[in-house]
Every structure is written in structure tokens, then in C-alpha cells.
N, C-alpha and C positions, 0 to 999 in steps of 0.2 A: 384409678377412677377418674374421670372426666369433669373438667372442672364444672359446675353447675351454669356459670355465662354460657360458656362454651356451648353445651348443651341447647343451650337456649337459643341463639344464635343459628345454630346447624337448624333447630325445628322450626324456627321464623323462615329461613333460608328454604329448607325444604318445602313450607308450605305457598308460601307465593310462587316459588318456583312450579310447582303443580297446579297453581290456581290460572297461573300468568300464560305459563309455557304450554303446558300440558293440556292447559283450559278441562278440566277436571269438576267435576262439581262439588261444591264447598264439602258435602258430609265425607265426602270419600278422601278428598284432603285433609280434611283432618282428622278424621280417623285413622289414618292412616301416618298423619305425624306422629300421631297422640302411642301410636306403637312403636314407631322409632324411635322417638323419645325415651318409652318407657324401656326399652332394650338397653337402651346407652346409660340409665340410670341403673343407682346402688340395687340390692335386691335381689332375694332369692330366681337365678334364670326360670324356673319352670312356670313361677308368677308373672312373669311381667307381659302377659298377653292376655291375663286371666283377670286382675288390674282393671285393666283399659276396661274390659265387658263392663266390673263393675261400677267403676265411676262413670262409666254410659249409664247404666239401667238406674244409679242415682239421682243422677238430672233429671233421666224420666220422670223418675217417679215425684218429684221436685214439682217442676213445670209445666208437666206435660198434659194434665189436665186441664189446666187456664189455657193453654194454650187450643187446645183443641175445643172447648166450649165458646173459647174470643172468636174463633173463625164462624163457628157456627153462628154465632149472634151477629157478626158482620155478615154472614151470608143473609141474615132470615130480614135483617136492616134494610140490604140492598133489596131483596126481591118482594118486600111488603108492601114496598114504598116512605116507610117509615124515614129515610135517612131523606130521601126526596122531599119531607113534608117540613120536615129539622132545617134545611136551608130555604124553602121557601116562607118558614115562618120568621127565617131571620133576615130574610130578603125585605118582607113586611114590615117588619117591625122598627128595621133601619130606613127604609125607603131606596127610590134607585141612587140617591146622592149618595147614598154610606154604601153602595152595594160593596165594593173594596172590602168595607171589613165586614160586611155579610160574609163573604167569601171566605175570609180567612177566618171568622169564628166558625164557621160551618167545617171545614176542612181540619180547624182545631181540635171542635166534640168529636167528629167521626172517628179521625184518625185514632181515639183510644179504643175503640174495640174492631175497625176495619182497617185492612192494608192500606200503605197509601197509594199503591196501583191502582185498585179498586175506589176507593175514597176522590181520585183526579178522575177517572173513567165517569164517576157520576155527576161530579161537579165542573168539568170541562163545557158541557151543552149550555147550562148555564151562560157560562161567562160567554160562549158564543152569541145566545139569546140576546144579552145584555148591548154587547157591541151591535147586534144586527138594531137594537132601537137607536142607543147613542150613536152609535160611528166614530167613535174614537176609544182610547183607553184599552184597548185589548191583550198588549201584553202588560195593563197595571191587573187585569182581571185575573188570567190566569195564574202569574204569580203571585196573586195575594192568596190563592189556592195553597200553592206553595209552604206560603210563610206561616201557615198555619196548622198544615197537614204532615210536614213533616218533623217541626219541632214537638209535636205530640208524639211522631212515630218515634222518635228518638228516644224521648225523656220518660215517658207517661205509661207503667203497666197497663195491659197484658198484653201490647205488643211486644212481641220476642225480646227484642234487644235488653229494654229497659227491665223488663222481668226476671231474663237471666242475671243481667248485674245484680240486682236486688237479692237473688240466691244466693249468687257467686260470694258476695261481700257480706250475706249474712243481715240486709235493712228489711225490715220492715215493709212489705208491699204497701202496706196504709202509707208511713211515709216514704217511701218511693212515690206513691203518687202523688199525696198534696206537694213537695218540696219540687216534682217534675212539672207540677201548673204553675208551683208561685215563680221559677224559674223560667219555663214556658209561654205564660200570658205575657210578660211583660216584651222577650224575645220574640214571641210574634209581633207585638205593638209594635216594635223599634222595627221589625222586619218587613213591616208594611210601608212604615216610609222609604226605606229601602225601594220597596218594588215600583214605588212611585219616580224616586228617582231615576230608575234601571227604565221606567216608563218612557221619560222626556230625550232620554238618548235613545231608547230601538223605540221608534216608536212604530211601529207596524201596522197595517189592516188586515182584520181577518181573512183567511184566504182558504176557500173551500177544499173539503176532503177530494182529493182525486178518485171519480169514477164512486163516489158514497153518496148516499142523500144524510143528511142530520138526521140525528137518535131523535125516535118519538118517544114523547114524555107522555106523562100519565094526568088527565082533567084532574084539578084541584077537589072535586069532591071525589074523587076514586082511592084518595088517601087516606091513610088511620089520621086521626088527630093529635097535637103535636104533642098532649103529655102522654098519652099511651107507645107514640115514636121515640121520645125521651127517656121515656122511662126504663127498658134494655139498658141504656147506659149509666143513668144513674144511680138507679139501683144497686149494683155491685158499687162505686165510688162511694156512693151514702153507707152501704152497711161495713164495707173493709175499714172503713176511717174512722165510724162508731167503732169498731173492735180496737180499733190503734189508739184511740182519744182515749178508751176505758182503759185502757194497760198503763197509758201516761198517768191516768188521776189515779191509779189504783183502786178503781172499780171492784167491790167485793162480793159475794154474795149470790144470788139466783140471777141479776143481771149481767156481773162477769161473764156468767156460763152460757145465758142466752145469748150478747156480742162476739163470745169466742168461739160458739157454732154456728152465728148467723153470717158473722163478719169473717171467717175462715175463707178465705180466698176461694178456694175449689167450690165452697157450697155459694158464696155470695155469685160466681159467676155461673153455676149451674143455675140459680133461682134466676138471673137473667138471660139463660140460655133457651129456661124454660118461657117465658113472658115472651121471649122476641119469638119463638114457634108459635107462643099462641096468634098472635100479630099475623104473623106468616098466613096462618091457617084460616082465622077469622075472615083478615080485608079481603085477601086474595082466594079464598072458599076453594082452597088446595084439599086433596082428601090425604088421609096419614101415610098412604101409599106411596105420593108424589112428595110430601114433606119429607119421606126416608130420602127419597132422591137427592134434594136438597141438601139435605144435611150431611148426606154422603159425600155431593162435592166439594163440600166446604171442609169436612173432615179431611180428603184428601189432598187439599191446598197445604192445612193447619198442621199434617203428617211429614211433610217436606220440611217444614221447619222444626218439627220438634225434632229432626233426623241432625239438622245440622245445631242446631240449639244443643241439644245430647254429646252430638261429637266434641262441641267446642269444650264441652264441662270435660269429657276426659279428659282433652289436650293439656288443661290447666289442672285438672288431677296429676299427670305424668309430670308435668313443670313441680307441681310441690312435691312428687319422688324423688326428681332429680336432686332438689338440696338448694334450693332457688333462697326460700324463706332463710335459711341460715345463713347464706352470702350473704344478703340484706343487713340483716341485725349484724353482721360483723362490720359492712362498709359502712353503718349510719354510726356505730356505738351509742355513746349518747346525747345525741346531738338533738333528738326527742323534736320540740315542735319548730327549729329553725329549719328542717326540711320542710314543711308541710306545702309552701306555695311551688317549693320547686318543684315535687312531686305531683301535685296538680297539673303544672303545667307538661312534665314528664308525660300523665297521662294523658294528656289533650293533642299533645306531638306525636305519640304512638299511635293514637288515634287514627290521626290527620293522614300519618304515612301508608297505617293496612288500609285505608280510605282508598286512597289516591293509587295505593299498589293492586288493588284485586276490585276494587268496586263496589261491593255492598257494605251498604253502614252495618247490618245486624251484624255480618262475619265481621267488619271494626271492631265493635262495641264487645262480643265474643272475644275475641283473640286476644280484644288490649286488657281485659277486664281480667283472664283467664291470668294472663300473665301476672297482675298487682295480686289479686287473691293467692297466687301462687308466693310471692314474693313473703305473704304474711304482715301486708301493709296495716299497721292500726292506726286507732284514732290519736293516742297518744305522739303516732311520728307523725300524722297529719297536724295536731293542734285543731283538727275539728271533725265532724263526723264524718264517717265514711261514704254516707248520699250523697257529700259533696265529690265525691272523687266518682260516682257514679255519674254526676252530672258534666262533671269533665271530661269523661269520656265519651258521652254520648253528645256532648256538644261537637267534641273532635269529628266525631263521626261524620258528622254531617259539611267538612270540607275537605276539597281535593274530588269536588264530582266532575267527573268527565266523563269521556266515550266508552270507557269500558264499565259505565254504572247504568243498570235495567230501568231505574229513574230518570233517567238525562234524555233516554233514548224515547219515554211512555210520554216525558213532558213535549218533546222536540215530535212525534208523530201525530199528537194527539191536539196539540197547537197549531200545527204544521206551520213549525219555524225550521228553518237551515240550523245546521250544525254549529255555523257560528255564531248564528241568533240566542240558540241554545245557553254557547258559554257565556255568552255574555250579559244572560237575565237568568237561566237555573244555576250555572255554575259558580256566580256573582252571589245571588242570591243565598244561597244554602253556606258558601262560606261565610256570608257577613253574618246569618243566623248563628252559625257553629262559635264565631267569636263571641259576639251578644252574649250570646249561652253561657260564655267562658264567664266575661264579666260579669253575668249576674251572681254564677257560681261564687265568683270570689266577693261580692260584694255581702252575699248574705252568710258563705262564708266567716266572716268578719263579724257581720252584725249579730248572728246567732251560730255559733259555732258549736252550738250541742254536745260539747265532746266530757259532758261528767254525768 
């Protein structure tokens, strides 16, 4: 039998190799590990192909509904205008002096229930606009976009990344998310000054789309109003965190049972899946006909990822066949909470590496995640709760972007900065957020370590 490292080692090996070399798309890489893997592990031969099926259709059935009602509601956001009216209300509210962190609070809310492809593609016109009055400040505009769009997408359920850790590890989506704001807000704040300084060194002018005209926006009365726009997103946030607050106090009774099927993850995002169609349908006096349409294409954005979201839960399925979790408890013994910050930073460095080796944070955040759940990481060898080790990894996630990442490339076309303008305001930026992240991880960490 094969040692369990070993194991492990050959299917990290084989997977970048396919992702790298091969240029392979993630689901088929890992699926596709996730069965050599399971080949090479202990276990009856005629199961271990039969296995894999099943810890697929697990995740599915896990995640796979949040995940396809979040797209939806980011599709019904974008095309209402509702996500439109959420930054120009915060554009008001701060004035054009704050627009900066207009930007990156706008790019913050969004990014919890819309990609952050889609989340820059809306908010990019924007910061254009802003430069075409001011004349100056334009790459502080777009990466404050940045600093705030993708520390959500990283940390913040029900985008993919964050929501699978939260299965994988076994937390709480409730707190999965408040611990990925209280971690988040503060990593955007510091991430802003960041973009500020990344500002006074490239300091650039806008320079027009070749051969485009600028995106036309939509008159300020053609939009829904900004609590009806909010309200999609809040929604599911307010009722998951009433169900998580009620479990803490130990809530008994007829109200237990109403938080535990209001605040149910699947129903709190269907009831805002349902609010953002109504949105969709009212401003925009779309008929139900044209709304299938919609929803169609959002569904099959949201299907591409539940595809590669699924494969990664196998992959880390076949890592706990192989015997990963027994190595662990024999190399730690008991050594209990003096590994817990090594381990942290363990997972911020695996991170950091599928980052840098294959390019997309979600397959980071997958793979390193898949890995620690596999190993049987608990709170006890942590010394603190396991969100924290969620938050490490998705912090990792977010350094080591470069040219072979679909973010570097949307930020660099969509700016229209040079390659090297690029690395050195996106790829500056998102590492110095991925650290921040780290620190605040271990600081609260420390201060509330949850772990009894």
C-alpha cells in the first residue's frame, strides 16, 4: 500500500500538471485526479471509481443549490439595475471626495452574491466616469474596485470558494459569513490605502477602449430604489445569521423551528432568489417568458461552477481514502494547540502556491481546503476554530496573481493598462489584501478563538 504523503503528492503533481500543461479545464482535472487517486488508495478495486461518483453527487447536493440561486440573483441584480442603483447610492452618500471607498464598498456588497467578473464589468464605467470629471486618480479608482470585490469573493458565502470551505470544514454558513465581513471589512479598509499608494507610483490616465464607445448606463429614475436593490442581498445575510445567532443562544421552541427553515441556507437564498426576479420583472416589465431566458443564463454560468466545486469535494473525498487523516494524528501526537499557527500559515502557503501554479483562487481555495479536511484537521490541533483556517486559506488565495489568472487579464482589458501596469497595481494589490487577511485572521484568532 502506498504511503498516504506519497499519494498525495503524485495527485497535487498530476493536477497542475493537467491544469498547467495540458491547459485542461479545472472540473476535468480534478475529476479526473480525484480517480487516480482513488485507484492508488486502500479499498475494495471494484469501488474506487464508484467512490468518486459518490462524493461528487455529495457536494452537489451540499452546495449546489446556493450556488445556483447566487448566480441567479447576481444575474437578476445586474440586469434590473438594482446593483447599478447600490453604487450610485453609495457614490451619493459619500460624495465624489470618498468616491474611492464608494467603490470599494460597492464592489464589497456586490461581490457576495455576483462574480467578481461581472461585479468589475459593472463597476469599471464608473470609475471611468469619475476620471472623465476629475482627471486624475484613475488607477486609485479602479483598484479600489479591487480591494473590495474580491476580498468578499474570497471570504464571504455563497460565492463558491468560501461556501465550499464552509462544507468541506463542517462551519456554519451563518458564521462563515459574519467572521468573512469581520475579517473582510477591515482588509478592504487597509486595502484601500494600499491602492492609494500603488496610485502615486503608476499613476496613469485613462485611455480609451480601442475601436469601442463607453457602456451606456441607465437615467437615475429608470432604476428600482435602493432598499428594494438591497434587499436581494440582505435578505439571505439577515435570515442565515438569525438561524446561527438562535443555535448560539439556544433558541427553543416555535421560534427555533421558524429560524431553522427561514434561515436554512437553500430557502433563505431561494426567498432572495425569488425578490431579485421580482425586481428583474417589475423595473425592467420583462414578461416570464424573457425572465426564463435570464435565469437560464445565469443558471448556466452557476453550472460550470457547481461542476468544478463537486469535483474538488471528490478530490478531497479520495485524499481521506487514501489515509491522509491517520498520518496527521500520528506526525502531530500530542502536541494539540502548539501547531495551531503553524498550521494556519501551512494553509495560507498551499494556498498561495495552487494560486500562483494554475490561476484561479476558487480551484486554490478547493484544492488547499480539500486537502486540510482530508488530513482531519480539528479545532483542538488548531487552538481555535476551524473559520479561522477557512479564512487562511482564502486569504492565500488571493496572492500569486499573475498572467495565467482570468482576473488579472478582465482587470488589465477592462482598465486598459499594459501587462506590466497590471502586476504592479492588481497583482500588488490582491497579494497585500491576501496578507492583511492573514493578519486579521490571526489577530481575532487570538482575541476569540471559539474553540470550546
Amino acid at each position: 500500500m502506498l504511503n498516504p504523503i506519497l499519494i498525495l503528492i503524485i495527485g497535487v503533481a498530476v493536477l497542475i500538471a493537467m491544469i498547467i500543461i495540458l491547459r485542461l479545464n479545472a472540473f476535468v482535472a480534478l475529476i479526473t485526479t480525484a480517480i487516480i487517486i482513488s485507484l492508488l488508495s486502500p479499498g475494495d478495486f471494484a469501488d474506487k471509481v464508484t467512490r468518486v461518483g459518490q462524493a461528487f453527487g455529495g457536494v452537489v447536493g451540499g452546495i449546489g443549490i446556493v450556488i445556483a440561486l447566487a448566480a441567479i440573483i447576481g444575474k437578476c441584480l445586474m440586469d434590473s439595475g438594482a446593483a447599478d442603483r447600490i453604487v450610485r447610492s453609495f457614490l451619493k452618500i459619500l460624495g465624489e471626495k470618498r468616491a474611492p471607498t464608494a467603490l470599494m464598498l460597492s464592489g464589497f456588497v456586490l461581490s457576495i452574491p455576483v462574480f467578481f467578473d461581472t461585479v468589475f464589468y459593472l463597476l469599471v464605467p464608473l470609475a471611468r466616469s469619475l476620471w472623465s470629471r476629475t482627471r486624475r486618480n484613475y488607477v486609485l479608482y479602479v483598484t479600489a474596485i479591487v480591494a473590495g470585490a474580491a476580498i468578499t469573493h474570497t471570504l464571504v458565502p455563497p460565492t463558491p470558494g468560501p461556501l465550499f470551505m464552509a462544507s468541506e470544514l463542517k462551519i456554519d454558513v451563518g458564521l462563515m459569513m459574519m467572521m468573512g465581513l469581520l475579517v473582510g471589512l477591515p482588509a478592504a479598509a487597509l486595502g484601500l490605502l494600499v491602492c492609494k499608494i500603488i496610485n502615486r507610483f503608476v499613476d496613469i490616465p485613462m485611455r480609451p477602449y480601442a475601436g469601442q464607445d463607453e457602456p451606456e448606463t441607465l437615467e437615475d429614475d429608470q432604476l428600482p430604489p435602493f432598499w428594494i436593490s438591497f434587499a436581494p442581498i440582505g435578505l439571505p445575510v439577515i435570515l442565515i445569521s438569525m438561524n446561527t445567532i438562535a443555535k448560539a443562544l439556544n433558541v427553543g421552541g416555535a421560534m427555533s423551528q421558524i429560524t431553522a427553515v427561514l434561515g436554512h441556507r437553500d430557502m433563505a437564498l431561494l426567498l432572495a432568489a425569488v425578490l431579485a426576479m421580482f425586481v428583474l420583472v417589475y423595473y425592467r416589465r420583462l414578461s416570464f417568458k424573457e425572465l426564463a431566458k435570464r435565469t437560464e443564463t445565469a443558471l448556466m454560468s452557476g453550472g460550470i461552477i457547481i461542476l468544478i466545486t463537486a469535483a474538488g469535494g471528490a478530490f478531497g473525498a479520495m485524499l481521506r481514502e487514501a489515509g491522509i487523516k491517520g498520518w496527521l494524528e500520528t506526525a502531530i501526537g500530542n502536541q494539540g494547540q502548539t501547531v495551531g499557527l503553524v498550521m494556519l500559515l501551512m494553509a495560507f502557503a498551499v494556498a498561495v502556491v495552487m494560486k500562483f501554479a494554475q490561476g484561479s483562487g476558487t480551484v486554490s481555495m478547493i484544492t488547499t481546503v480539500t486537502m486540510f479536511a482530508a488530513m482531519g484537521v480539528t479545532q483542538e490541533m488548531l487552538g481555535c476554530h476551524l473559520v479561522y483556517l477557512a479564512m487562511a486559506i482564502g486569504s492565500g488565495s488571493l496572492v500569486g496573481d499573475w498572467m495565467n489568472n482570468s482576473g488579472f487579464w478582465i482587470f488589465a482589458r477592462m482598465s486598459v493598462l499594459t501587462e506590466t501596469e497590471t502586476l504592479k497595481s492588481w497583482t500588488i494589490l490582491t497579494a497585500a489584501l491576501g496578507v492583511i487577511g492573514l493578519g486579521f485572521t490571526f489577530l481575532l484568532a487570538f482575541i476569540m478563538p471559539m474553540n470550546t
